[in-house]
PDB file of N, CA, C and O in Angstrom, chain B, residues numbered from 101:
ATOM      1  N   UNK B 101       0.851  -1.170   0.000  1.00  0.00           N
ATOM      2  CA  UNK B 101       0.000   0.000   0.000  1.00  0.00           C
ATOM      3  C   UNK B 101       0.903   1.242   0.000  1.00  0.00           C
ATOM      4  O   UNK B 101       1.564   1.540   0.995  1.00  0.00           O
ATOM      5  N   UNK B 102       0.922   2.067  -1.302  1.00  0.00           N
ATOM      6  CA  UNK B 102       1.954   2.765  -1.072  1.00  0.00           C
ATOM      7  C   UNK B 102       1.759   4.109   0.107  1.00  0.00           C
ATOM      8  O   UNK B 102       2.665   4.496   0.845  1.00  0.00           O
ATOM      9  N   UNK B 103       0.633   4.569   0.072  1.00  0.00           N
ATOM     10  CA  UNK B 103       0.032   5.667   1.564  1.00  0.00           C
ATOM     11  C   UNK B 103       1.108   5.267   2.543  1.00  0.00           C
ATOM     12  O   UNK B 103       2.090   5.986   2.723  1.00  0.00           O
ATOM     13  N   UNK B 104       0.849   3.602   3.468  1.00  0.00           N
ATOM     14  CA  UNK B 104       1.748   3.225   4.539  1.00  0.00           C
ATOM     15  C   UNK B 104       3.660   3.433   4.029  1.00  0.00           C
ATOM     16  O   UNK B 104       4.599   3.862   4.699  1.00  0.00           O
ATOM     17  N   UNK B 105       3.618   2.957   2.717  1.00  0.00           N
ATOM     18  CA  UNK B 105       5.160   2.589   2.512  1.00  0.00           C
ATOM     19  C   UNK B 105       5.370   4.574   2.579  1.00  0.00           C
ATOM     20  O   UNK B 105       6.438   4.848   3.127  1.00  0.00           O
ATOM     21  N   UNK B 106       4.733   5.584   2.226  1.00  0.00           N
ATOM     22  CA  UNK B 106       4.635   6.932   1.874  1.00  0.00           C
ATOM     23  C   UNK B 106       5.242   7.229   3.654  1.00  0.00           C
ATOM     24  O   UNK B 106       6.408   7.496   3.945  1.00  0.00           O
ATOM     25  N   UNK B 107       4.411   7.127   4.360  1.00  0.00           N
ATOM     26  CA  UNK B 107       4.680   7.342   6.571  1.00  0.00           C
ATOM     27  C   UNK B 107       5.657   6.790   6.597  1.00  0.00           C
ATOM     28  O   UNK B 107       6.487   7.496   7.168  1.00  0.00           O
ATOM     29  N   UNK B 108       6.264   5.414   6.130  1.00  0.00           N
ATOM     30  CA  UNK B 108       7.624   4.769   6.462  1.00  0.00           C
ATOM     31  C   UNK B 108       8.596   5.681   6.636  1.00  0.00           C
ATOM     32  O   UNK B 108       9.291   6.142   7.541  1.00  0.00           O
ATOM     33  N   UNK B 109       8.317   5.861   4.787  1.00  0.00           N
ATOM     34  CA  UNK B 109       9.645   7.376   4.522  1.00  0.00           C
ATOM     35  C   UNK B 109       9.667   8.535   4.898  1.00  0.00           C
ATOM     36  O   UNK B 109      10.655   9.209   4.608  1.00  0.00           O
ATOM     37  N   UNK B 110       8.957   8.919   5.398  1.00  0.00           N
ATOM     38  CA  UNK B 110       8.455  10.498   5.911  1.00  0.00           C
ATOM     39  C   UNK B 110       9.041  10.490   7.202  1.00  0.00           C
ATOM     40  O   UNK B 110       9.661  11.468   7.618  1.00  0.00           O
ATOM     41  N   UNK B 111       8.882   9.415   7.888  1.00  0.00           N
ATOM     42  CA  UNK B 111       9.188   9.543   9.340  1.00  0.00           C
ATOM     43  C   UNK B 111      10.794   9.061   9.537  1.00  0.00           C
ATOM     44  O   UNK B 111      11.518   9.321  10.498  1.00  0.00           O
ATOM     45  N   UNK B 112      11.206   8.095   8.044  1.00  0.00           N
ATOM     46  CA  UNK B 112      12.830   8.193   8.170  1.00  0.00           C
ATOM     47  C   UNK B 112      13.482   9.087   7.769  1.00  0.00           C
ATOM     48  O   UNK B 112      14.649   9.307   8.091  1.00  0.00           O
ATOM     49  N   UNK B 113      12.691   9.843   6.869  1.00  0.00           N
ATOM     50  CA  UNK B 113      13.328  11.502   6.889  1.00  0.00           C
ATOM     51  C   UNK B 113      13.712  12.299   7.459  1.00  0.00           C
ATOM     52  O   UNK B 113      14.749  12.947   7.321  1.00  0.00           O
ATOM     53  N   UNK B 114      12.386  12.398   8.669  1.00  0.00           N
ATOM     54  CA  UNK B 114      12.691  13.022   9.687  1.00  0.00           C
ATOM     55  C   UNK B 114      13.208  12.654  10.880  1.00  0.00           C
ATOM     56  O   UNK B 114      12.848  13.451  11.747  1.00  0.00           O
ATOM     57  N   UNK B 115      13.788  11.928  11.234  1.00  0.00           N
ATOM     58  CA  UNK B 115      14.608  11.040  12.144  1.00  0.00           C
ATOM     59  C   UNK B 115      15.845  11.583  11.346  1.00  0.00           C
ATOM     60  O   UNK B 115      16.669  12.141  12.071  1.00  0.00           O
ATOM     61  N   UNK B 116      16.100  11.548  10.244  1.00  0.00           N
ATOM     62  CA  UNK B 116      17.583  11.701   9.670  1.00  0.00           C
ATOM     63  C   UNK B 116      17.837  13.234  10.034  1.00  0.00           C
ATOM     64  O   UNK B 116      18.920  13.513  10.549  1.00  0.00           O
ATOM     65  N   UNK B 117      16.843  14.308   9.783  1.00  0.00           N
ATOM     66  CA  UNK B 117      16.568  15.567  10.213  1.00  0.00           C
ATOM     67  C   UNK B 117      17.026  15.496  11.542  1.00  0.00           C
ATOM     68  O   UNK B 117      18.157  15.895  11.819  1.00  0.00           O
ATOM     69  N   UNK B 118      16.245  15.017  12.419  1.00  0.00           N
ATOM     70  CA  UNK B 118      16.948  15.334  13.581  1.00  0.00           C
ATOM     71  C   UNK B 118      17.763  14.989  14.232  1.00  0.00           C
ATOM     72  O   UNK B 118      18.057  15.534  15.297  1.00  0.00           O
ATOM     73  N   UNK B 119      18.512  13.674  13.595  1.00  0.00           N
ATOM     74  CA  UNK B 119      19.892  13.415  13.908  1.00  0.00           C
ATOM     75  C   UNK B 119      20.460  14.768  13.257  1.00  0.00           C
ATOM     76  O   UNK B 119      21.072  15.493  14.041  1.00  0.00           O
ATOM     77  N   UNK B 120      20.366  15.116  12.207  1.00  0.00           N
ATOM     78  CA  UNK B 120      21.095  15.893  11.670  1.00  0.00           C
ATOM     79  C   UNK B 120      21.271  17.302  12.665  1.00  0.00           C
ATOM     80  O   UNK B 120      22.221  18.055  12.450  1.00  0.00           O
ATOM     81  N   UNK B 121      20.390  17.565  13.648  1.00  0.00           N
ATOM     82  CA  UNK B 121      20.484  18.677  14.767  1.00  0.00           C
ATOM     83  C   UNK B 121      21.551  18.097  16.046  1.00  0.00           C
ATOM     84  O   UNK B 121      21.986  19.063  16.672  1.00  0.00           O
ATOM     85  N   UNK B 122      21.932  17.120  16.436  1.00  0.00           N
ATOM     86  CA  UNK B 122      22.867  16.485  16.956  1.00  0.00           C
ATOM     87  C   UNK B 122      22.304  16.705  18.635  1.00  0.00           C
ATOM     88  O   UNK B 122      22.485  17.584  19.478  1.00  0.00           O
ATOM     89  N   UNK B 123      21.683  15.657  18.606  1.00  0.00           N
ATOM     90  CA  UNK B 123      20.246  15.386  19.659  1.00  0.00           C
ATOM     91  C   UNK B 123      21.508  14.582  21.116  1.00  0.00           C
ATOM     92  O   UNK B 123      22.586  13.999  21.001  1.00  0.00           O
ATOM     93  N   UNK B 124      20.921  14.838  21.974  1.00  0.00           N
ATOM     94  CA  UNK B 124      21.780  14.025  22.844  1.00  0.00           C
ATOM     95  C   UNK B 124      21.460  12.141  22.935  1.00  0.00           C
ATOM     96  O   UNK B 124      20.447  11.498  23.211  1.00  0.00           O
ATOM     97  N   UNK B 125      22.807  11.756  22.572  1.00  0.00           N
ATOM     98  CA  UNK B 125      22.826   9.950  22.505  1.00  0.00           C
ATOM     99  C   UNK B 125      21.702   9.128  22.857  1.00  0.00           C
ATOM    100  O   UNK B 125      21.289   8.250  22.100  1.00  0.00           O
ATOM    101  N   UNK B 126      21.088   9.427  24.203  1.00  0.00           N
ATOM    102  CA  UNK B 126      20.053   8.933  24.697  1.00  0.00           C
ATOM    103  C   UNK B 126      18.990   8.923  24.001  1.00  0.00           C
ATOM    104  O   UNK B 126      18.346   7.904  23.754  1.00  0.00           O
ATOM    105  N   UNK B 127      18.571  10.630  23.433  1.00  0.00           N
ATOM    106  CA  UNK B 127      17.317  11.227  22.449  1.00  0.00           C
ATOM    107  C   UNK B 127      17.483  10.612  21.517  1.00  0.00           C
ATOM    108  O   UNK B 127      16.440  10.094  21.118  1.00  0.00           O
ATOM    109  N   UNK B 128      18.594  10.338  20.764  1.00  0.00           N
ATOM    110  CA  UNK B 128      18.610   9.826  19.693  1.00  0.00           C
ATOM    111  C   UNK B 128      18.418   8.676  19.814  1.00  0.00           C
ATOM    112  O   UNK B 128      17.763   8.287  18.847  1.00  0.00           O
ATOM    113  N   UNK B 129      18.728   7.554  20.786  1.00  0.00           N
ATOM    114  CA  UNK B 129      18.288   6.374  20.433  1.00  0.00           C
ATOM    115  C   UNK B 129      16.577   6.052  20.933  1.00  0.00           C
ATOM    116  O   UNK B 129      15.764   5.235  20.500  1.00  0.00           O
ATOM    117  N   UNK B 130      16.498   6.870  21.798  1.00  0.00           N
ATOM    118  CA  UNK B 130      15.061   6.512  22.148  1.00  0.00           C
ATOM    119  C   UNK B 130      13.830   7.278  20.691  1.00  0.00           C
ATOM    120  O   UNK B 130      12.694   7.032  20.287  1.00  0.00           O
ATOM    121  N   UNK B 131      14.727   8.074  20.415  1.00  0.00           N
ATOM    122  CA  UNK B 131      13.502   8.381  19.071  1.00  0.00           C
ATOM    123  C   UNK B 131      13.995   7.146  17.647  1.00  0.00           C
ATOM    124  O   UNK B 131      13.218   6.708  16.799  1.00  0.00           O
ATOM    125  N   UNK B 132      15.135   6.904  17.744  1.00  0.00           N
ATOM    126  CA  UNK B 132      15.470   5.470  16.756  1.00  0.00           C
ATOM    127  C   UNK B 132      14.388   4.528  16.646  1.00  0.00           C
ATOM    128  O   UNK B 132      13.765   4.054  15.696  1.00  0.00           O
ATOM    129  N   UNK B 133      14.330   4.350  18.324  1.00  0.00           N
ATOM    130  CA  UNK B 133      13.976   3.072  18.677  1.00  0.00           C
ATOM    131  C   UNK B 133      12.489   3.418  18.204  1.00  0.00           C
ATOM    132  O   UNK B 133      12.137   2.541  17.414  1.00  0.00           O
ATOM    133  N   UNK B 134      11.782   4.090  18.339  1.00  0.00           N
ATOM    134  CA  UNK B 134      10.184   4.429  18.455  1.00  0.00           C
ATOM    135  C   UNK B 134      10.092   4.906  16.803  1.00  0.00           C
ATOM    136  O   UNK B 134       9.172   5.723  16.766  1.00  0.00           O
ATOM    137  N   UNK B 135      10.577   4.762  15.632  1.00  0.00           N
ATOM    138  CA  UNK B 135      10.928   5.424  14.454  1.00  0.00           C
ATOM    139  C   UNK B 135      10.479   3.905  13.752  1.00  0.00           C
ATOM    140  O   UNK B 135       9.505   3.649  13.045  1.00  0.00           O
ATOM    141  N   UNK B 136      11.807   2.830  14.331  1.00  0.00           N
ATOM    142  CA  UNK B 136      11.969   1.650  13.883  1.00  0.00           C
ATOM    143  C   UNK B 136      10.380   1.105  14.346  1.00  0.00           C
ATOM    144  O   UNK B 136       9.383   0.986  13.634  1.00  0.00           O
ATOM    145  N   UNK B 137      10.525   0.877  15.551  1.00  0.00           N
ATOM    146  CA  UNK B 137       8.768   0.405  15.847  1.00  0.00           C
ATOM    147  C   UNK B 137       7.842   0.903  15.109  1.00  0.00           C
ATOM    148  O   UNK B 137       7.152   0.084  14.502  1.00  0.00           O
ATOM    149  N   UNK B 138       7.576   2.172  14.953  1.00  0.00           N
ATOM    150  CA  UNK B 138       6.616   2.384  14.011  1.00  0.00           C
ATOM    151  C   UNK B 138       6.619   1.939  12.556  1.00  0.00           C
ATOM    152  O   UNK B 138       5.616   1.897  11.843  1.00  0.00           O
ATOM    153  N   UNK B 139       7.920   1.593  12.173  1.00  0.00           N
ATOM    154  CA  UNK B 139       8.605   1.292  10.825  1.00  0.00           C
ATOM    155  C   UNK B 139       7.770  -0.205  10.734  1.00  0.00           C
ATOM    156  O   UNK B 139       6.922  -0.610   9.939  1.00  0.00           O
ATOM    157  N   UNK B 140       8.225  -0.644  11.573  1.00  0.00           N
ATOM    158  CA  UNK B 140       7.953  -2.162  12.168  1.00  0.00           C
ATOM    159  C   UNK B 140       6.263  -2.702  11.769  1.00  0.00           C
ATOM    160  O   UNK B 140       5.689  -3.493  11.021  1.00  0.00           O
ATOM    161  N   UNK B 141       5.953  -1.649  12.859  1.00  0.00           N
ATOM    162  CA  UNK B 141       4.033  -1.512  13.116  1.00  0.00           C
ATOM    163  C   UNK B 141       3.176  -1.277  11.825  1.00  0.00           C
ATOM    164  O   UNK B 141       2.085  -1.821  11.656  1.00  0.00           O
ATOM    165  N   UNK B 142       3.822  -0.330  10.832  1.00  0.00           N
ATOM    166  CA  UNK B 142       3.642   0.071   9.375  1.00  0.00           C
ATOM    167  C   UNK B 142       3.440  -0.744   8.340  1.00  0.00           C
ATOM    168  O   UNK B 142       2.537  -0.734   7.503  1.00  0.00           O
ATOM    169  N   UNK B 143       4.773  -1.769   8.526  1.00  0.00           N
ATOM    170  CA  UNK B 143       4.885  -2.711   7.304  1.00  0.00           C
ATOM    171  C   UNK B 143       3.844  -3.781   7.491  1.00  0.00           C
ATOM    172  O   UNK B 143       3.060  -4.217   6.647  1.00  0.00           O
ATOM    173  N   UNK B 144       4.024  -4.232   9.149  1.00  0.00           N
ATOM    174  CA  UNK B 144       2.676  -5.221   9.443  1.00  0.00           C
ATOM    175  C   UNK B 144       1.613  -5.273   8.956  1.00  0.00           C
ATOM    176  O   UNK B 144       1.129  -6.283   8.444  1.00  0.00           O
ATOM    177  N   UNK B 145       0.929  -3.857   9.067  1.00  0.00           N
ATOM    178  CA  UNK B 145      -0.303  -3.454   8.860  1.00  0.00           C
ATOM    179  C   UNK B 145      -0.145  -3.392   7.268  1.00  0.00           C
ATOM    180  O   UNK B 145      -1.291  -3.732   6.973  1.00  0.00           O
ATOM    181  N   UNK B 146       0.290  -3.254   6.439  1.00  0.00           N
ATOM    182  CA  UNK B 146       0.829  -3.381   5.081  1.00  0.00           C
ATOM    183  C   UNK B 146       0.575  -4.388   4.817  1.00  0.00           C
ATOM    184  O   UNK B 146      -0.377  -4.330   4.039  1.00  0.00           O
ATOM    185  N   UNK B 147       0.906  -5.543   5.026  1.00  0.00           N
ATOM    186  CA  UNK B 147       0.923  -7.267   4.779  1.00  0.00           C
ATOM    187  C   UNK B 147      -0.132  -7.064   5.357  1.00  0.00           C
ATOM    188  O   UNK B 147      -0.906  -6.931   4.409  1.00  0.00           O
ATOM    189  N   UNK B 148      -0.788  -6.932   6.377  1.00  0.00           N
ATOM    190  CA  UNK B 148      -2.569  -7.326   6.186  1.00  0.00           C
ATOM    191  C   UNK B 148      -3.601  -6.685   5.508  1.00  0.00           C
ATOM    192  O   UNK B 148      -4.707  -7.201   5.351  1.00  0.00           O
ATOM    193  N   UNK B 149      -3.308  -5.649   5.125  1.00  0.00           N
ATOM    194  CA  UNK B 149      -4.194  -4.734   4.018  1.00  0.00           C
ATOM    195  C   UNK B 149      -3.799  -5.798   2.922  1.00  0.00           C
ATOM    196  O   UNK B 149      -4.767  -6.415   2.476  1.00  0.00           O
ATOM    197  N   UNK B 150      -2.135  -6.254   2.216  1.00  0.00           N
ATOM    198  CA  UNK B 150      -1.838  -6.892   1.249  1.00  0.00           C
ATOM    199  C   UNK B 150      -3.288  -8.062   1.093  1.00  0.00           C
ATOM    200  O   UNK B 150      -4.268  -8.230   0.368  1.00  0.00           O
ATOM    201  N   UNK B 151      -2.608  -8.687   2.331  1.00  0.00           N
ATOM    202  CA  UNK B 151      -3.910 -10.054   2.723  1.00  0.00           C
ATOM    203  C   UNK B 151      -4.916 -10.092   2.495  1.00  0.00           C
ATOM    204  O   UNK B 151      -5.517 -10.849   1.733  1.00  0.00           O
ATOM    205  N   UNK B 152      -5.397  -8.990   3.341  1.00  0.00           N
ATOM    206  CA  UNK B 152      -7.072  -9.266   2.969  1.00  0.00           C
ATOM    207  C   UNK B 152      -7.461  -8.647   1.736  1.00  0.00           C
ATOM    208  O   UNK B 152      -8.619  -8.972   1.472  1.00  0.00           O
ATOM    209  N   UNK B 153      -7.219  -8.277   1.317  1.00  0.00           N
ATOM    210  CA  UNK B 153      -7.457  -7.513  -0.245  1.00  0.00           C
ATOM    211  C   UNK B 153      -6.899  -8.705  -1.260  1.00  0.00           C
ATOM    212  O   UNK B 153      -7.189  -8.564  -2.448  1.00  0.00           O
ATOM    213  N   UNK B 154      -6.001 -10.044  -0.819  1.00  0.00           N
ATOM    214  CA  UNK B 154      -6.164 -11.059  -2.017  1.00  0.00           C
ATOM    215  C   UNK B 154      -7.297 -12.201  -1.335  1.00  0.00           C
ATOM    216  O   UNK B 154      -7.560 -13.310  -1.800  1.00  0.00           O
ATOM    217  N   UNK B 155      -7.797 -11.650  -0.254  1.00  0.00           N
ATOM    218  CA  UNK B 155      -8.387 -12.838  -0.329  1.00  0.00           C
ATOM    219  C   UNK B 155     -10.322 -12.691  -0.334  1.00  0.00           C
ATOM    220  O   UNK B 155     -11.018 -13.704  -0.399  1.00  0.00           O
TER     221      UNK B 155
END
């Protein structure tokens, strides 16, 4: 579904953005971490839109 694959990239954009402000180590990994999860949570929901729409 490209909409979801569309939020994937938007939100690794902006994660790259604000690494690019030079966030303190901690900030940065705790917004990584919650970037990737959503990355994660995104694609899931992707493969079941895929799913139920072949079946």
């Amino acid at each position: 579904m490209p909409e979801i694959l569309a939020i994937i990239t938007a939100a690794n954009e902006a994660y790259r953005a604000f690494v690019a402000t030079s966030p303190d180590r901690e900030i940065k990994v705790a917004v990584g971490n919650a970037v990737r999860f959503l990355a994660a949570d995104l694609t899931s929901a992707a493969e079941l839109v895929a799913t139920t729409r072949e079946g």
